[in-house]
C-alpha positions as CSV (number, residue, x, y, z in Angstrom):
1,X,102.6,105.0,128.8
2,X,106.3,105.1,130.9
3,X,106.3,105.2,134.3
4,X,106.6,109.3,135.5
5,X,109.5,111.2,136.6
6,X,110.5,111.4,139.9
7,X,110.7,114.6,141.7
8,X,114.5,114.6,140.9
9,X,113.7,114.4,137.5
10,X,111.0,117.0,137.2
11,X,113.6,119.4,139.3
12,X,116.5,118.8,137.1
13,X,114.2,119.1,134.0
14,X,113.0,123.0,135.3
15,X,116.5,123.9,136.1
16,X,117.4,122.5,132.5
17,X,119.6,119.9,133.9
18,X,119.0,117.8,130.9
19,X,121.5,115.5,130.8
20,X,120.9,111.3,131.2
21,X,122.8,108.2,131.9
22,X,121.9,106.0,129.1
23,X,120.4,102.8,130.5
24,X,119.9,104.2,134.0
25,X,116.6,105.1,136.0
26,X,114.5,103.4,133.3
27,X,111.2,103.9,132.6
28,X,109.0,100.8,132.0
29,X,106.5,101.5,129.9
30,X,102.5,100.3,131.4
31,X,99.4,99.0,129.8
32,X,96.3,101.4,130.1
33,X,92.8,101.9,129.1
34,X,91.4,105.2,128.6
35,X,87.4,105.8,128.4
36,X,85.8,107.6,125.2
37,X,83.8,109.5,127.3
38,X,84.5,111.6,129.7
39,X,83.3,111.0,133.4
40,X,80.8,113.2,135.4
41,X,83.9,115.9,135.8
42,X,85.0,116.0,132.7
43,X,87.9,114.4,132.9
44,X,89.0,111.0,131.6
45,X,91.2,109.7,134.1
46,X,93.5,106.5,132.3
47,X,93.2,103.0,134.2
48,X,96.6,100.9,134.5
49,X,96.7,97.3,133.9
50,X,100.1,96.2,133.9
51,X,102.1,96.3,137.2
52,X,104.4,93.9,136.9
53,X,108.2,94.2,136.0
54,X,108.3,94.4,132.5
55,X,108.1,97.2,129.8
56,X,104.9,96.9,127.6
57,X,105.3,97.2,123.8
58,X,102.6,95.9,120.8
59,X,99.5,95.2,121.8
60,X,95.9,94.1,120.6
61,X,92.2,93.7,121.6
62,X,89.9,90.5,121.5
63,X,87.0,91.2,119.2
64,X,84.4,91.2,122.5
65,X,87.0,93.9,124.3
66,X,87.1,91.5,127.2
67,X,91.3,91.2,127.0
68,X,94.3,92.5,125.5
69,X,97.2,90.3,124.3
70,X,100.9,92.1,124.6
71,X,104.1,91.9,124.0
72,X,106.5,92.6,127.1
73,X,110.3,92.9,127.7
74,X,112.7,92.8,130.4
75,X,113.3,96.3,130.3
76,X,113.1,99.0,127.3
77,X,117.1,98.4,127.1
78,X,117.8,97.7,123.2
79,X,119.0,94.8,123.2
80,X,116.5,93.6,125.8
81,X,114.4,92.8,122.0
82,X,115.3,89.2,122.6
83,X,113.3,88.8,125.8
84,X,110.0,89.6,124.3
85,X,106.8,87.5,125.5
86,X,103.6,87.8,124.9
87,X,100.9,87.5,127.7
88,X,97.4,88.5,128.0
89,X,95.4,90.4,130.4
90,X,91.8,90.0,131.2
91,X,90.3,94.0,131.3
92,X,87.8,93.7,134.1
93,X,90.1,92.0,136.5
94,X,93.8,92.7,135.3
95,X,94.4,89.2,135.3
96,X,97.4,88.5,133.7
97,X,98.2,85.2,131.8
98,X,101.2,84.3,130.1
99,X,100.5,83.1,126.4
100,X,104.2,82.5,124.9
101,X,107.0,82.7,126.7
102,X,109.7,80.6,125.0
103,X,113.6,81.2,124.3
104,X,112.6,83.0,121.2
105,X,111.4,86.7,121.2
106,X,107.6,86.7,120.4
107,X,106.1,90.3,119.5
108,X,103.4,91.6,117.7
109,X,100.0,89.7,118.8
110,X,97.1,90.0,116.6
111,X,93.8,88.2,117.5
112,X,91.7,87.1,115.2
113,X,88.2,88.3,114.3
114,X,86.4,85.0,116.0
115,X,88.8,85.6,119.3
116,X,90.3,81.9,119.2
117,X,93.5,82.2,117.8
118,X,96.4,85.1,117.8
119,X,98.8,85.4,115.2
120,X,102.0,86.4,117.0
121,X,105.6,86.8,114.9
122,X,108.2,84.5,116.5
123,X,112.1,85.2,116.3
124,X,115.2,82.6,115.6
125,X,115.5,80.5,118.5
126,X,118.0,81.7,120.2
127,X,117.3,85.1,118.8
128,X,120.2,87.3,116.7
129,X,120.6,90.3,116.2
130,X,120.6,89.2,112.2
131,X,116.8,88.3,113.0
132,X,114.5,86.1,111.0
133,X,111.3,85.7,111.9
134,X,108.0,83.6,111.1
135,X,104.4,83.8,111.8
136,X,102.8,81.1,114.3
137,X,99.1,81.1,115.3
138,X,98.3,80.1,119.1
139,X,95.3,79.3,120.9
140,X,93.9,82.2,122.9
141,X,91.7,80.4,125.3
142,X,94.5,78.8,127.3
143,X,94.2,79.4,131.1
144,X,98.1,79.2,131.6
145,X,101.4,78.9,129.6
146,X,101.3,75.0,130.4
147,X,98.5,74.4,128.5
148,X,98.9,76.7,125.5
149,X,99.3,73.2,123.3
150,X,101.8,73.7,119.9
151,X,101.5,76.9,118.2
152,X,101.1,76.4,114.6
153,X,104.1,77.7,112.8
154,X,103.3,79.1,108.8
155,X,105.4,79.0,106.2
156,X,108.3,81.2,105.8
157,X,108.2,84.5,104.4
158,X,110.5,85.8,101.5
159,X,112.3,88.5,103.5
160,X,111.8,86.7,107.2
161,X,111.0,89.5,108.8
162,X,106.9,90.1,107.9
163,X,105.2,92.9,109.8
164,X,101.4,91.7,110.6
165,X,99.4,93.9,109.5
166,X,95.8,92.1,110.4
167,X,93.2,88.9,109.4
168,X,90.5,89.3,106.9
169,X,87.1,89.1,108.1
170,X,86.4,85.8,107.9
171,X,89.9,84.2,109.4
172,X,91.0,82.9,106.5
173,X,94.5,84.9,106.0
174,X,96.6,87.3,107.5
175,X,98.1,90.2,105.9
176,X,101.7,91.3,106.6
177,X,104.3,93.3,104.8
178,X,108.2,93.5,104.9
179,X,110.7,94.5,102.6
180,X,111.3,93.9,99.2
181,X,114.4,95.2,97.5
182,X,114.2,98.9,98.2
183,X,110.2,99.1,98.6
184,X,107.6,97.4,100.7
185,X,105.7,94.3,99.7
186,X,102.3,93.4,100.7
187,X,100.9,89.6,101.0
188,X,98.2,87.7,101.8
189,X,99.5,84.2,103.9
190,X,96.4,81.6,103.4
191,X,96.7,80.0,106.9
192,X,94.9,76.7,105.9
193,X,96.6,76.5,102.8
194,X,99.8,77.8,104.2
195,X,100.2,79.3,101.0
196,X,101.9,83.4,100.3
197,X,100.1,85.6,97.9
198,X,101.6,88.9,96.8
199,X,99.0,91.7,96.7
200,X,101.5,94.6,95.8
201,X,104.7,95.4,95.2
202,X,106.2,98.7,94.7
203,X,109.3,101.1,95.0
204,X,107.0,103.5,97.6
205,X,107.3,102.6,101.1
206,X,104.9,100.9,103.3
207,X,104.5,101.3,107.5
208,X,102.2,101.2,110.1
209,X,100.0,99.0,108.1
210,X,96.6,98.4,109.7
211,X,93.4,96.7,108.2
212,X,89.9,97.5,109.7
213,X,87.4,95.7,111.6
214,X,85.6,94.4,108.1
215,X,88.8,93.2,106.5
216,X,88.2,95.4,103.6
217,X,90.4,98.1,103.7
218,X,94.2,99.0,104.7
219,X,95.8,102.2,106.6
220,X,98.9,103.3,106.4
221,X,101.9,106.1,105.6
222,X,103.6,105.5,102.5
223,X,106.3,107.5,101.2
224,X,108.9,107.8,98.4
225,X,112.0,109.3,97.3
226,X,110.1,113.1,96.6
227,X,106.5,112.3,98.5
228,X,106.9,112.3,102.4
229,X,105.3,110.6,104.5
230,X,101.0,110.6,105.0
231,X,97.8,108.5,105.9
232,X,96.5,106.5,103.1
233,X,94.3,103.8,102.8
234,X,93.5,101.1,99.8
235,X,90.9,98.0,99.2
236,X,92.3,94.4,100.3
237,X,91.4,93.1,96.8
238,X,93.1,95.8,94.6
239,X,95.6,97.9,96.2
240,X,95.2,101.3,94.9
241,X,96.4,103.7,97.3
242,X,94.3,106.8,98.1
243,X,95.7,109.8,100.4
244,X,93.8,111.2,102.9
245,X,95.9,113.3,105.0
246,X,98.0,116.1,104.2
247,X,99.9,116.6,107.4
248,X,102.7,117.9,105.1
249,X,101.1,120.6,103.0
250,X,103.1,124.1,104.6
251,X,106.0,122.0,103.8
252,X,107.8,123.7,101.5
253,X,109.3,121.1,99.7
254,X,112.6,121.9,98.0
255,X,112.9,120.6,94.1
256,X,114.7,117.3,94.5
257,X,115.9,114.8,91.7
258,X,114.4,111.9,89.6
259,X,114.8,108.5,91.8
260,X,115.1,105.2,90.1
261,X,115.8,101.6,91.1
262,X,118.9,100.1,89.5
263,X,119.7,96.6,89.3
264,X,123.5,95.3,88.6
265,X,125.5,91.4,89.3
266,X,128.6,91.5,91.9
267,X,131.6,89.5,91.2
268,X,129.9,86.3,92.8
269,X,126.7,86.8,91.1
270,X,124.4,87.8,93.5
271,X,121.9,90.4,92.0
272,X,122.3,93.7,94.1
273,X,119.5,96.8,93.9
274,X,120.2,100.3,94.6
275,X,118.6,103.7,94.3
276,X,120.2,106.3,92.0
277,X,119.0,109.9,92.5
278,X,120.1,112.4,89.4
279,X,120.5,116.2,89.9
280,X,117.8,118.4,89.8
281,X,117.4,119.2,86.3
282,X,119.5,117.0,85.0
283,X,119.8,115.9,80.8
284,X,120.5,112.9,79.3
285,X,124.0,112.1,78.7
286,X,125.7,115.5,81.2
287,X,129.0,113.9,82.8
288,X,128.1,115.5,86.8
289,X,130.0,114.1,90.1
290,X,128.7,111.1,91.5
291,X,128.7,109.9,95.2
292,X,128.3,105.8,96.4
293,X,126.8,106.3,99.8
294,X,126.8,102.2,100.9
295,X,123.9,101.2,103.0
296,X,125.1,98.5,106.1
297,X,123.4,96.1,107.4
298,X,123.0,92.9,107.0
299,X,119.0,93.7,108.3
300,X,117.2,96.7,106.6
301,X,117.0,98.6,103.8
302,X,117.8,102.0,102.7
């Protein structure tokens, strides 16, 4: 949760005074638990953890609840990305211990089910803007940053940029996603094996991929080129997407085209993949006005 406004701030925001300076009076964003329940009156009054001078960003908790391990940055500035560490913070006591801290940005913690190891996703050293990325598992049960001992680094991902989405139950992989031509891939990364398995590919898109506590089954939004975006889930070992929310429904959808992958070689070879979207209603072989919108990059997708 960011830091509140000051009283300026809440007086220029009732007198519509709206403007900002970008980048100044930043607001760091803290760590907090929040009970279930409510207390005695009520109420359930959020507990903050982090105090330090550093914006808070992905985090995860050990299986036993004891401690969280997050990600942290400089400030919430954008291209403050490449100052991302990861520390973790005991609940009880809001000790604070720094876990990896190198040149390289480090993000996206995810302990595993026994507690002893976190898979973290670890940038370029030094880091670029043109980011790749890999997967290295650390220790957990360091007492400082001294002693954290040599992360093990996994093999390289196709797209080097995976998203983690979580271990199976036994520890034996961790599941991530990233981008495959113009749709989401999902794999399973054997971590004694060091080996990448695909589990699906598709034209859909994938985010906010999650896997539960049993290691049996995925959450996330998908959407395509007519679908928007909603809460599905799917079994680890088969993939088969099944919606369950329809947060979309009153949406009056307006009739949109056919949306197909196309494939074609550029003048050095390379294989490019694009989307072409027809006309509503349109017939085979009807001549109608085409526009090339060009996606940049050289990171992302359209």
């Amino acid at each position: 949760m960011a830091d509140p406004k000051s009283e300026e701030e809440e007086k220029n925001d009732k007198a519509k005074n709206d403007f900002r300076w970008v980048d100044e009076n930043l607001k760091m964003s803290r760590l907090y638990v929040l009970a279930i329940q409510k207390d005695t009156n009520g109420k359930r009054e959020p507990r903050k953890l982090t105090t330090g001078n550093y914006n808070v960003e992905a985090f995860d908790w050990s299986a036993d609840s004891s401690r969280i391990a997050f990600s942290h940055t400089k400030t919430p500035v954008a291209n403050d990305w490449t100052t991302s560490d990861v520390s973790i913070i005991e609940v009880a006591t809001m000790k604070v211990t720094a876990l990896a801290n190198s040149p390289a940005a480090e993000t996206s913690p995810i302990y595993s089910p026994d507690g002893n190891s976190i898979a973290i996703l670890v940038s370029d050293n030094p880091p670029r803007w043109a980011q790749t990325g890999v997967i290295q598992i650390f220790a957990s049960n360091a007492t400082n940053a001294t002693n954290v001992g040599q992360p093990k680094s996994l093999v390289a991902s196709y797209d080097g940029q995976p998203d983690i989405a979580g271990w199976s139950a036994d520890g034996r992989r961790i599941y991530f996603s990233e981008a495959k031509g113009t749709g989401t891939q999902v794999y399973a990364l054997d971590v004694a094996a060091n080996r990448i398995e695909e589990i699906k590919a598709s034209t859909a898109v994938y985010t906010a991929i999650a896997i539960n506590r049993s290691g049996k089954t995925f959450g996330f939004v998908r959407q395509t080129p007519d679908t928007p975006g909603d809460a599905y889930v799917a079994s680890v070992s088969d993939f088969t997407p099944v919606q369950i929310s329809r947060v979309n429904t009153d949406l009056k959808m307006p009739a949109v085209g056919r949306t197909e992958v196309i494939r074609w070689k550029a003048k050095d070879g390379k294989e490019i993949e694009g989307l072409l979207t027809y006309p509503v209603g349109y017939q085979t072989g009807q001549r109608v006005p085409l526009i090339l919108n060009i996606h940049g990059g050289p990171t992302g997708v359209f």
